[in-house]
DRENRO-757383 format. One line per 4 residues: number of its first residue (from 1); their letters; for each residue x, y, z of C-alpha. Coordinates in pm, whole numbers. Example, Ala and Ser with C-alpha at 12.3 -4.5 7.8 and 13.67 -1.06 7.14 Angstrom:
2
1> as> 1230/-450/780; 1367/-106/714;
REM end
This chain:
497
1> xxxx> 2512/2411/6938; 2658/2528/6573; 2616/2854/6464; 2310/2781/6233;
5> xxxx> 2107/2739/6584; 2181/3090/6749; 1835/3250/6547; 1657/3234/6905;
9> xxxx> 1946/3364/7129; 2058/3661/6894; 1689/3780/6861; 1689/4156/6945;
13> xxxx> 2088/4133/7003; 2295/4395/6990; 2648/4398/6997; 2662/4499/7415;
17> xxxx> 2445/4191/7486; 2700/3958/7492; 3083/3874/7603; 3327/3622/7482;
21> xxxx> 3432/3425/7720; 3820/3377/7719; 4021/3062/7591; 4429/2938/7602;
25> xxxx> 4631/3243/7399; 4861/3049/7128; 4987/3423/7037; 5321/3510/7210;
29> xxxx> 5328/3866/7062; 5013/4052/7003; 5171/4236/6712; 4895/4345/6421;
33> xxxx> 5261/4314/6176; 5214/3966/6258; 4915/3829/6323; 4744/3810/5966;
37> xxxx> 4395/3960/5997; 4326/3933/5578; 3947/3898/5497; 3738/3893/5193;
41> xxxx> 3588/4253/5048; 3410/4117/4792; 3456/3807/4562; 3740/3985/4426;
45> xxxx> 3920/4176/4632; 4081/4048/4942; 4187/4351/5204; 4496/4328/5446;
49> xxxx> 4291/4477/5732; 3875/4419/5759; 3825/4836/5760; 3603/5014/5480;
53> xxxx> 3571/5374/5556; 3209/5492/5549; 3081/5659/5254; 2959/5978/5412;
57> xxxx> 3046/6327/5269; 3171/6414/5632; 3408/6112/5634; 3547/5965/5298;
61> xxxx> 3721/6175/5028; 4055/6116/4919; 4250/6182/5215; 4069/5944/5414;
65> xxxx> 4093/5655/5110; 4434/5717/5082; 4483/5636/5454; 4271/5388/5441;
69> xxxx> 4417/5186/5150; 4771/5226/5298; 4659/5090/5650; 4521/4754/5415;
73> xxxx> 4181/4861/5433; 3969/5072/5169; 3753/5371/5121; 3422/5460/4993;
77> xxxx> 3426/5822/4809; 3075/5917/4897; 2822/6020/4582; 2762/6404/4811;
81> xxxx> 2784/6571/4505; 2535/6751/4277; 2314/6553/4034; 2504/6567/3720;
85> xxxx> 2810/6752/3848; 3033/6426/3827; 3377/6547/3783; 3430/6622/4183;
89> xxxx> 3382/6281/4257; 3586/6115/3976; 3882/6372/4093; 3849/6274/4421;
93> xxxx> 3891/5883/4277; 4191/5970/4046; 4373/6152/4355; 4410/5802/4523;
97> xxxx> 4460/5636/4229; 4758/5875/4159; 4931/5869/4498; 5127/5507/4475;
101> xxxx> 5214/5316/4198; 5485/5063/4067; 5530/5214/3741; 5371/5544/3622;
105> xxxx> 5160/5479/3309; 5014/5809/3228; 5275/6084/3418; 5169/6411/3383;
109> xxxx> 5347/6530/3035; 5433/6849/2825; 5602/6898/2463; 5910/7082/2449;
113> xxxx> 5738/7349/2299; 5507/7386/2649; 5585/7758/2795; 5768/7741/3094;
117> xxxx> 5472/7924/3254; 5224/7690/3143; 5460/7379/3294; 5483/7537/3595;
121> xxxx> 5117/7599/3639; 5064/7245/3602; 5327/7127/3844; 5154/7386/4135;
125> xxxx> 4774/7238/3961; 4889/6885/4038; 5115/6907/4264; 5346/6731/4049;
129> xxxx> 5730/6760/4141; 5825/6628/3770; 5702/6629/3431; 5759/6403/3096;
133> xxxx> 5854/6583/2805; 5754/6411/2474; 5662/6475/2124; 5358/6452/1937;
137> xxxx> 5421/6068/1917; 5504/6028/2253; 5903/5981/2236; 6048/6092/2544;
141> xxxx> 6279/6400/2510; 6334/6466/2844; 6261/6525/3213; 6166/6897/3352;
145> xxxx> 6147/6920/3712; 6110/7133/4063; 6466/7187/4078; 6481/7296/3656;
149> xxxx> 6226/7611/3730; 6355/7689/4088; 6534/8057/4095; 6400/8095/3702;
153> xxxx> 6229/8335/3549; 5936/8161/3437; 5736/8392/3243; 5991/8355/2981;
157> xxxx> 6094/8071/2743; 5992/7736/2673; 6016/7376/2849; 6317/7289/2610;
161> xxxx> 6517/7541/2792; 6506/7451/3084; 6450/7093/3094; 6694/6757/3130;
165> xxxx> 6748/6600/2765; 6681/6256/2689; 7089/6182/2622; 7171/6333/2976;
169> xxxx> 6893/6116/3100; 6919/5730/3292; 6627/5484/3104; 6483/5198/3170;
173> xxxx> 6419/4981/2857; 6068/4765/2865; 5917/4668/3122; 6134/4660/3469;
177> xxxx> 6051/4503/3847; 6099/4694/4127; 6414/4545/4258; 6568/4598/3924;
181> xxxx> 6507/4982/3892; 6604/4990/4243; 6953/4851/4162; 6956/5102/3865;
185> xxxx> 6848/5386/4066; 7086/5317/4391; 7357/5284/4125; 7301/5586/3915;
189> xxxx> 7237/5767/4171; 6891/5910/4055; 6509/5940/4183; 6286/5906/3878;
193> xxxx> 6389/5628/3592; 6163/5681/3281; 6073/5382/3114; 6063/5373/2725;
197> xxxx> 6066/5102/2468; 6282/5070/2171; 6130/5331/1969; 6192/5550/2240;
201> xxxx> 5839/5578/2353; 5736/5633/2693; 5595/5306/2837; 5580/5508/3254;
205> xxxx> 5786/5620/3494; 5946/5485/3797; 6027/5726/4099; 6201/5668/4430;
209> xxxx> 5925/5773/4599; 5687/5501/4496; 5921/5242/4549; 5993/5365/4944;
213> xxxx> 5586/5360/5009; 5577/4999/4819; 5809/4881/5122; 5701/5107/5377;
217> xxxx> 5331/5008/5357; 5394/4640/5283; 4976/4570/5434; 4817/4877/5172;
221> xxxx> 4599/4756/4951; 4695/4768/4569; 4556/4698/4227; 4787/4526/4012;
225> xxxx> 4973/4836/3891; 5059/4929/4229; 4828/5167/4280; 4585/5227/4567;
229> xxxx> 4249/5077/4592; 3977/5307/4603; 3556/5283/4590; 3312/5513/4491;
233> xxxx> 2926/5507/4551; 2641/5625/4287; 2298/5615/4369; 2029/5388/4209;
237> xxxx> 1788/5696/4000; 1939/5984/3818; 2278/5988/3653; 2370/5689/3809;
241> xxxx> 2526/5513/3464; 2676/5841/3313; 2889/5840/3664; 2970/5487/3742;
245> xxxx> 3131/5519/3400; 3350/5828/3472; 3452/5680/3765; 3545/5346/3579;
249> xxxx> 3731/5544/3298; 3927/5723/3624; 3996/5298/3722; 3802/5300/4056;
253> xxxx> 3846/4968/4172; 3473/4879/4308; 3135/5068/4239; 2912/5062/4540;
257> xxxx> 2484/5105/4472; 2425/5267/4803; 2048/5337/4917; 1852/5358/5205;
261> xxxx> 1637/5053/5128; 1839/4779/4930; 1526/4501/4867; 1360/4709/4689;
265> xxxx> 1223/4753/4311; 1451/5036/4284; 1769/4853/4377; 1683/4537/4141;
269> xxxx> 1631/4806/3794; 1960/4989/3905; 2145/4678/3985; 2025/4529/3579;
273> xxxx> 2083/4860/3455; 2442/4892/3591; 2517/4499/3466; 2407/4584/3115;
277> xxxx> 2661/4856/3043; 2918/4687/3324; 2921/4341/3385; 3268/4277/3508;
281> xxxx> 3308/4559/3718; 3286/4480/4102; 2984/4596/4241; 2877/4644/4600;
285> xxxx> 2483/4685/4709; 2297/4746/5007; 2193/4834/5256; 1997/4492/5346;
289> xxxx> 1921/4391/5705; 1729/4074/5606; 1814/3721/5481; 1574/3784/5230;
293> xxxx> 1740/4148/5124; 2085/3936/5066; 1976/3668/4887; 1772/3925/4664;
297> xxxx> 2068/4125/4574; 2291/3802/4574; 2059/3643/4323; 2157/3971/4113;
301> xxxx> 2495/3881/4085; 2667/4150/4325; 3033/4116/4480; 2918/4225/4795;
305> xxxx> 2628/4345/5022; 2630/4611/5277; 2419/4483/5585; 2277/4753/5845;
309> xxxx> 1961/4886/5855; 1902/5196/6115; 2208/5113/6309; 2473/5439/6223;
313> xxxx> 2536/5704/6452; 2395/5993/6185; 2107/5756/6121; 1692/5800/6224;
317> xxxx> 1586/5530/6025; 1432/5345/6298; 1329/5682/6510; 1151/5811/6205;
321> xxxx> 996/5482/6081; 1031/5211/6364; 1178/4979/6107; 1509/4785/6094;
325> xxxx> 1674/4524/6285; 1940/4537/6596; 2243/4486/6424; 2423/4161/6528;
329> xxxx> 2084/3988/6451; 2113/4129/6118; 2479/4024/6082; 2354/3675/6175;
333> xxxx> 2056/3630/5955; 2195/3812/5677; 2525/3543/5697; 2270/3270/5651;
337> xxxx> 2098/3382/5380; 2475/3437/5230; 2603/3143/5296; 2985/3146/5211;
341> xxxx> 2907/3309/4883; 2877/3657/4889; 3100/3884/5142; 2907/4079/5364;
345> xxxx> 3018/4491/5517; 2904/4514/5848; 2780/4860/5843; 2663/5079/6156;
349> xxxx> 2593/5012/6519; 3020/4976/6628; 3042/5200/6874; 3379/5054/7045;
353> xxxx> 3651/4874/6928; 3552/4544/7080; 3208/4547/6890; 3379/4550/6538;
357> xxxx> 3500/4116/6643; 3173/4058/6729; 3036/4244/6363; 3313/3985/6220;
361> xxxx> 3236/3672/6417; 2846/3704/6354; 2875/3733/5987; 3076/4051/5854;
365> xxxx> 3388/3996/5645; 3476/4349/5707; 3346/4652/5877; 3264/4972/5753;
369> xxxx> 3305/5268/6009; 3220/5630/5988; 3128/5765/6342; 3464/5652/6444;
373> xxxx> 3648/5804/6219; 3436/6148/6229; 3659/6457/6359; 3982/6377/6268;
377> xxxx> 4238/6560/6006; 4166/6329/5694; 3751/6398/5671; 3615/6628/5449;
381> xxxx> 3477/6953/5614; 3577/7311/5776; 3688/7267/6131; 3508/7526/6365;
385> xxxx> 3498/7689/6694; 3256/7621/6947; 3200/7764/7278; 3158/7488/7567;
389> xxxx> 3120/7494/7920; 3335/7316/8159; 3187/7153/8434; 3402/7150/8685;
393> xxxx> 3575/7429/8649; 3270/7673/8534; 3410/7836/8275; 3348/7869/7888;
397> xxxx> 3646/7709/7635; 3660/7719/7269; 3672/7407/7094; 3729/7297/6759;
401> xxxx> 3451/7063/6586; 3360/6875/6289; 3029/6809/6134; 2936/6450/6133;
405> xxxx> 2615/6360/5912; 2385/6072/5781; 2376/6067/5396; 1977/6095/5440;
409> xxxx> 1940/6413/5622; 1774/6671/5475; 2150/6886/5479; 2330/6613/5261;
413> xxxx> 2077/6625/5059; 2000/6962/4994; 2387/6958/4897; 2324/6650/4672;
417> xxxx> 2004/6739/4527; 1926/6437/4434; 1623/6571/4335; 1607/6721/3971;
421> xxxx> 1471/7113/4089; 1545/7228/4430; 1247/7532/4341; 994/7277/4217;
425> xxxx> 1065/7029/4524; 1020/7130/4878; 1307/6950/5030; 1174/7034/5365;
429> xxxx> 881/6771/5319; 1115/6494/5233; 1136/6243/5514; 1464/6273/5593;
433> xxxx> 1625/5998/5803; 1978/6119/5889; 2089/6404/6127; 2366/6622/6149;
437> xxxx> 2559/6648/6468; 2897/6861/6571; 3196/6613/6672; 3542/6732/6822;
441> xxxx> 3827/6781/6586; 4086/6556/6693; 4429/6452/6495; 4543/6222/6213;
445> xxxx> 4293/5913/6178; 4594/5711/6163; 4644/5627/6528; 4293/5525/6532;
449> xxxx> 4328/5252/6316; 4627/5194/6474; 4435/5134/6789; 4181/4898/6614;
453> xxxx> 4432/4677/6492; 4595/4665/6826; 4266/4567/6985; 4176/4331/6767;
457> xxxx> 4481/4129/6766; 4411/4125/7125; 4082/3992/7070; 4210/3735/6877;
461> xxxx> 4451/3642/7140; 4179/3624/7398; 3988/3374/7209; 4295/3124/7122;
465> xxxx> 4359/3153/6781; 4642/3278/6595; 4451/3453/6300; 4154/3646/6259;
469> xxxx> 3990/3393/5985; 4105/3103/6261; 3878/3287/6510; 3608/3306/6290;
473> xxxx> 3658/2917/6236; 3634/2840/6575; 3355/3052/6678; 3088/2956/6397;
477> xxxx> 3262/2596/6496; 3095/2588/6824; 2961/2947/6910; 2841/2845/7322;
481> xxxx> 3209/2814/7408; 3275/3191/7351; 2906/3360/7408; 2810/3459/7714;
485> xxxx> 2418/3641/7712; 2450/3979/7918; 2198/4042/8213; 2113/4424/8265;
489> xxxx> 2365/4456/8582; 2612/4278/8405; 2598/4501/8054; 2652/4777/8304;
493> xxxx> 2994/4620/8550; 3097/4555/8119; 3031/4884/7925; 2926/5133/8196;
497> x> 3261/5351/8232;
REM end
């Protein structure tokens, strides 16, 4: 049987219904470093790892994009911000943006004249260990850094006295690679290597820095200045435009239309809406659980579709309105109705590591993950103390938690307020299908995906292939040689732990 004839046994399917059964391991070394486990994002992005960090305002901000593009996968910055306040969420999109690059186009810059107070300001603002100094026409005159204001009165005088001049400084002229600013750099012995052309003009700037994470984090996932790759989502009503084009202006790398219900009337204005003012701009749209939902939004010329309808762990969709469909029958259906076309983001229902193959192998080209990631250093949120009873023991602990919550509950969107006048509108009568739930703080979110990749090199070792994309191959190939259908007692001897 192909894959085009599983409609009847995934019917109802969830991801714990079935096993793969295990083949002859061609992999001597189950090392993620390795193994390549590349996948397709959207038609124009191709991601190192198949991870897309949910975009939930307890989960992706910039500290969890900028993990997430360094580990090779990417990061949604969520749209939990006020109606028309836009500027938190572009900020949040030029933090990533700023943390990597291979040359510095726009460093942060004074004049000579700048007071030393106001430079200094900006370095603690930013959190910038070096500043430009040019003129009004942008000719470099000189470097002011950390080290320049350190032990310095700063309340007095003015950058020029305190900065590096342009003849004591090393330059780059045009445009240099890497390797050669390395070799300058190693040989000069210097960190930052300003880059100017033959008017003296700053072109960007080069720092040691950026060219240690370039081969430290050879899998993160770049634009083609260096930089990290970063999402954002808008909604579909409201000020939708004005902020998909702050956050194109702040070079977000993919916009993502993000509603409850993406077949919808709604989605198909906001979707022609956002193509008339941005037509090349990668866009992202969902959330579909239908073969019908993706080749609607497909028809409307989207990069990719978000597929999952009910199935996240801050999600009531289906308690509230008994609609949706179990996810790896959506995953299947939906990759039908796609075709090879457009890439599909598994979104919801992966509740384990093994589960996030199975989201791949039944039609995701990546997988987008919030619950898994809730808790941990990089999301957004106070951590708290809560009082919890052992047991075993008897006895009352503090612990430390994190709030975890669905994007439709009636808390993210009282702090959205999506709605135009929180007096006007009872927000209480809005049927809300999210929930907010307390998860434990745990550490850096790192090790997680860490884990994942381990896992699902081992998954791919299991099933005989030596790539992720080969396993795909091989299962849609001929699907009966991996799938084994789950009975009730044997779910339980497979999950039940």
């Amino acid at each position: 049987m192909t894959f085009d004839g599983l409609a009847n046994l995934v019917r109802g399917a969830t991801f714990d219904d079935f096993l793969l059964r295990p083949h002859y391991s061609v992999i001597a070394r189950r090392d993620p470093s390795v193994i390549d486990l590349s996948c397709r994002f959207s038609t124009n992005i191709t991601l190192q790892r198949p991870l897309v960090s949910a975009n939930m305002d307890t989960v992706t901000r910039a500290p969890m994009a900028i993990v997430q593009a360094e580990e090779g996968g990417l990061g949604i910055i969520d749209r939990g911000f006020r109606n028309g306040d836009i500027e938190p969420q572009v900020r949040e999109v030029a933090k990533v943006k700023r943390m990597q690059h291979i040359i510095i186009r726009d460093p942060y810059s004074v004049t000579p004249e700048t007071p030393l107070a106001d430079a200094v300001a900006l370095m603690r603002r930013r959190r910038a260990g070096t500043l430009v100094v040019v003129d009004g026409d942008r000719r470099l005159k000189g470097l002011l850094t950390e080290r320049d204001v350190r032990f310095v009165n700063t309340k007095a005088g003015n950058v020029a006295s305190r900065m590096t001049p342009f003849d004591a400084l090393v330059t780059g002229q045009g445009e240099l690679t890497l390797q050669v600013a390395e070799q300058m750099m190693v040989q000069r012995k210097i960190k930052k290597l300003p880059l100017v052309d033959k008017n003296g003009a700053l072109i960007g700037l080069i720092t040691a820095k950026d060219i240690h994470r370039q081969e430290r984090l050879p899998f993160a996932t770049r634009d083609s200045h260096g930089r990290l790759r970063v999402g954002a989502a808008i909604g579909a009503t409201g000020d939708f435009i004005e902020r998909a084009a702050e956050l194109v202006k702040a070079h977000v790398d993919v916009i993502v239309i993000d509603i409850a219900h993406g077949h919808s009337v709604v989605m198909a204005k906001a979707i022609d809406t956002f193509r008339k003012s941005f037509p090349d701009v990668e866009l992202v749209a969902g959330n579909v659980a239908t073969a019908d939902g993706v080749k609607f939004l497909a028809e409307r010329g989207v990069n990719a579709i978000k597929v999952g309808i009910g199935p996240g762990g801050g999600c009531t969709t289906r308690l509230t309105t008994s609609f949706g469909v179990p996810q790896l029958q959506a995953l299947y259906e939906c990759r039908a109705g796609a075709g090879d076309k457009v890439p599909l983001i598994a979104d919801g229902g992966i509740k384990r590591h093994g589960a996030i193959l199975e989201a791949l192998l039944f039609g995701g080209d990546t997988v987008m993950l919030g619950s898994m990631f809730a808790g941990t250093e990089e999301t957004p949120g106070d951590t708290v103390q809560k009082t919890v009873v052992l047991p075993d023991q008897q006895r009352s602990v503090k612990v430390p938690f994190k709030v975890l919550r669905g994007m439709a509950s009636i808390q993210a969107i009282r702090d959205r307020l999506d709605v135009e006048d929180e007096e006007v509108v009872d927000l209480e009568s809005i049927g809300a299908e999210g929930t907010e739930v307390s998860v434990p703080a745990r550490g850096s979110v790192r090790p997680i995906i860490h884990d994942i990749f381990k896992h699902l090199c081992s998954s791919i070792s299991y099933g005989g292939a030596g790539s992720l994309a080969e396993l795909v191959k091989m299962f849609r190939a001929d699907p009966l040689r991996y799938l084994v259908k789950l009975s009730a007692s044997s779910k339980k001897e497979s999950y039940d732990r």
